[in-house]
N, C-alpha and C positions, 0 to 999 in steps of 0.2 A: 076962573069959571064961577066964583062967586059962593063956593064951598067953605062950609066952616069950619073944618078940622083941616088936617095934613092931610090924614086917610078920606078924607072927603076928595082933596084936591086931587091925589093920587088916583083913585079910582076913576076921575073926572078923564085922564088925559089920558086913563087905559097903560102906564107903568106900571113896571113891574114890582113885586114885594121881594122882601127878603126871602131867602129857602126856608123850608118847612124842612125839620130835622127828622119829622116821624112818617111814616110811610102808611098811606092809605087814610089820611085824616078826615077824610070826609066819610068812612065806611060805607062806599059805593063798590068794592072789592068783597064777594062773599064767595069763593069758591067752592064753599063746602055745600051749599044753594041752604043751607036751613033757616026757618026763619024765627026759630027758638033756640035758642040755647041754654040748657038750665044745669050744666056740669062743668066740672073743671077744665080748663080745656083750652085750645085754640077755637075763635067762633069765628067773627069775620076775618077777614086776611091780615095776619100780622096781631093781632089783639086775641091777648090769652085772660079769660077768665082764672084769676088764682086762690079765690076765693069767696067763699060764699054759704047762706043759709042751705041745711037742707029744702026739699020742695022745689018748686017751680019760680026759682027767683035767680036772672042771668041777664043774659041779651037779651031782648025783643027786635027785630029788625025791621025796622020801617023803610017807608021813598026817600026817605030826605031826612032819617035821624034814626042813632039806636036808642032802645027803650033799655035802661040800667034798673032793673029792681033787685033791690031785699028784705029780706025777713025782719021779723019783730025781734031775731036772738042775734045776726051780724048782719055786718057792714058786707058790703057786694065789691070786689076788685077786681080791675079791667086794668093790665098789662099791657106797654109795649115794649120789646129789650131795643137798647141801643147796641148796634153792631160794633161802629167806632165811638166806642167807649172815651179813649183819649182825647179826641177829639171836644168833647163837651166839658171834660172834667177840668176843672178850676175857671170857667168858664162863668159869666155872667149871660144869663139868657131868661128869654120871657115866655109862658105860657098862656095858653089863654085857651077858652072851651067859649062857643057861642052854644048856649042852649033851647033847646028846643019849643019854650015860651018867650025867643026875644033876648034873652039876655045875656048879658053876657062877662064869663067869669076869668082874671087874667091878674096875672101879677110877677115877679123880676124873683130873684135867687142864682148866687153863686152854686152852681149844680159842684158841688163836693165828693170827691172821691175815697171810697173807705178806708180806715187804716187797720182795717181789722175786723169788727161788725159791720150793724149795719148802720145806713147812714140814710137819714131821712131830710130832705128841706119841703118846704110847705111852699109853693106857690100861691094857691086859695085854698081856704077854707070856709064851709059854714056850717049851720046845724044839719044843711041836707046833703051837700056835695065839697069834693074836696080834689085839688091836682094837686100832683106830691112827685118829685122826685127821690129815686133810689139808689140804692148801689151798695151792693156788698159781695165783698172777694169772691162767691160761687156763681154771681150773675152780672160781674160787672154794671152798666145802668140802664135803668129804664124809668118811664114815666109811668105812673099810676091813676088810675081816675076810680075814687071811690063816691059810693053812695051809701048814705048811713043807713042803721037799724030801721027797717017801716018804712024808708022812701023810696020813691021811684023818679026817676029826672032824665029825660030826652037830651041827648049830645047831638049836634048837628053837623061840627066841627072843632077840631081840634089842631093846636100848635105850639112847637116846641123851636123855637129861632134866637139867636145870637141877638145880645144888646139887653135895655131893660124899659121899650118900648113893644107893643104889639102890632103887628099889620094883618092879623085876620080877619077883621071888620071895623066898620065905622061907621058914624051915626049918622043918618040923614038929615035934612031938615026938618022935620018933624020928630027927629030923637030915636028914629027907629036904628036898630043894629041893621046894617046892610053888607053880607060877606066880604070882603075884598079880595083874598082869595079865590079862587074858584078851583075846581077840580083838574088834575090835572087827567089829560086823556092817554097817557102809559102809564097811569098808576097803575094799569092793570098789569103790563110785565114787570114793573117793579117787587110788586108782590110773587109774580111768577118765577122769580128770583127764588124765592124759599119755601116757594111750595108749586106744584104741577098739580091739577087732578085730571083724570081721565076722563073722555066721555065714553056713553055705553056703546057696546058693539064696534068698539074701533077693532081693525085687524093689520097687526104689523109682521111682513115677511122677517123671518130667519135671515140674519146676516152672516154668521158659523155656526158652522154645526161640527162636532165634537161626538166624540163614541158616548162621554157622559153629561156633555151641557148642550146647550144651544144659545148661541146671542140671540139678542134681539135689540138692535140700537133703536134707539126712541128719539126723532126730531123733536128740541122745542123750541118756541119763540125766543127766549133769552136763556143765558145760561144759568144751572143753581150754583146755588153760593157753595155748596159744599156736595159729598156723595151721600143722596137721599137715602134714608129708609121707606121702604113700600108697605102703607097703609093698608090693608087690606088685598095682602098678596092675593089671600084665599080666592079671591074671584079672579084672578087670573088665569085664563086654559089655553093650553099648548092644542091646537089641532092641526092633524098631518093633511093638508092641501085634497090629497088622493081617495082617503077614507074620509074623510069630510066626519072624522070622528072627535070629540076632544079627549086627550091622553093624560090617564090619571098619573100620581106618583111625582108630579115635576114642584121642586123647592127654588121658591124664586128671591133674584136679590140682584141687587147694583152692589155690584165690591168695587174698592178702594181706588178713587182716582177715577173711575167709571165718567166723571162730568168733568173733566178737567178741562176739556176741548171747547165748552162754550156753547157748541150748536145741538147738545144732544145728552142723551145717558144712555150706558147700555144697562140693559136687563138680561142676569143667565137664570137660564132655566135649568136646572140641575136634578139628572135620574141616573141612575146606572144602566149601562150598556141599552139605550131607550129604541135603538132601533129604526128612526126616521132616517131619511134620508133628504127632507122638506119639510119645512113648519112653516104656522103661523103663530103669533102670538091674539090671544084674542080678549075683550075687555069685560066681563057681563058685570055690570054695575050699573042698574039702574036707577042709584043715587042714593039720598041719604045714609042710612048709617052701613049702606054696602059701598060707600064711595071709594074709588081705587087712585089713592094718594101718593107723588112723592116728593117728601116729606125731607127738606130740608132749612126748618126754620131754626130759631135761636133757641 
């Protein structure tokens, strides 16, 4: 097709790339809906803020890229853990970040497993931004995307893939970076894998009811990875179908194994001698920092 690179030709006849090892690389996954984030934290799906200046320096979240700023005193850190750890370690693999002005940042490292501290390899570096793998015995590995002291740099895309070549984009004839990649369209239960959030006003029937609990199984699209914790239980209310009242006193939670089945989690609502003989479970969360989460990420 008359393409000058590989990744040119590639892209030309519409094959496929290698797998991307990181989940959600395009930051079109934001379940939490915020479109700041300036604390420690999980912000978009999968990507934990782990450090950072005091003030107003985190995420930004745009259409088509995050905004990374910090402070004039530290560097800004943007998280993602690797699940299967083994998998990557001793592993020769390439990174690469297309940024938000065009260009684009990439380079190879044997990702190294700790023997004890921590263990840091450099993918890229420069005076304003940096991709870095991690790993130390309490968190196993993750990728890191830093932005230095006073700067701020738009990420569009990111990837973490086997070998010591890159297939997230390629340069056109004109020199321009062009994705090759593209978003995948289940990125969204892949993330829904380790995290569920609620919408407001959902109402879910009682599936047992108990002298002092009540279930409540919860459908989801995929299964989580593990037995969630609930974000913001508080906004959860128990109301009796009958009295069309909500019933205080109830202590909520997913126990142990609760998601083992794949298509669901239960939720118990837990009071002493509570007296229903019908419930419902009911959601009031109308977003932001009352968002009703469950929470089973890394």
């Amino acid at each position: 097709g008359g393409a000058s690179t590989p990744q040119g030709a590639i892209a030309a006849l519409g094959a496929g790339v290698r797998k991307n090892l990181l989940i959600n690389p395009f930051f079109k996954v934001n379940q939490r809906g915020n479109i700041t984030y300036t604390s420690n934290g999980y912000c978009v799906d999968n990507w934990e803020i782990t450090y950072k200046d005091t003030g107003n320096y985190g995420v930004t979240v745009h259409d088509d890229y995050i905004m990374l700023s910090a402070g004039q005193e530290r560097e800004t850190r943007v998280d993602q853990f690797i699940e299967d750890a083994d998998a990557v370690f001793g592993k020769t693999v390439t990174g690469s970040a297309l940024l938000e002005d065009g260009t684009l940042r990439t380079g190879s490292a044997v990702f190294q497993k700790s023997s004890g501290g921590y263990t840091t390899e450099t993918i890229y570096t420069d005076t304003t931004f940096s991709f870095l793998l991690r790993s130390a015995p309490s968190m196993n590995a993750l990728v890191r995307l830093v932005v230095k002291e006073g700067k701020s740099v738009g990420v569009r895309a990111v990837k973490l893939e086997f070998g010591n070549t890159q297939t997230l984009a390629y340069q056109d004839d004109s020199g321009a970076w062009q994705l090759l990649e593209q978003p995948d369209p289940l990125e969204v239960l892949k993330c829904q894998r380790y995290q569920f959030t609620f919408a407001n006003a959902m109402r879910i029937r009682a599936s047992r009811i108990a002298n002092s609990e009540i279930n409540f199984f919860i459908p989801l699209p995929t299964g989580l990875r593990t037995t969630p914790t609930i974000v913001n239980a508080q906004n959860l209310q128990v109301y009796s179908p009958t009295g069309r009242a909500a019933q205080t006193g109830f202590a909520f939670s997913c126990p142990s194994g609760s998601a083992a089945f794949g298509n669901g989690v239960t939720i118990v609502a837990t009071k002493s001698s509570h007296g229903l003989q019908d419930a419902f479970l009911y959601t009031n969360t109308p977003g932001g920092a009352n968002l009703i989460t469950l929470d089973a990420n890394l």
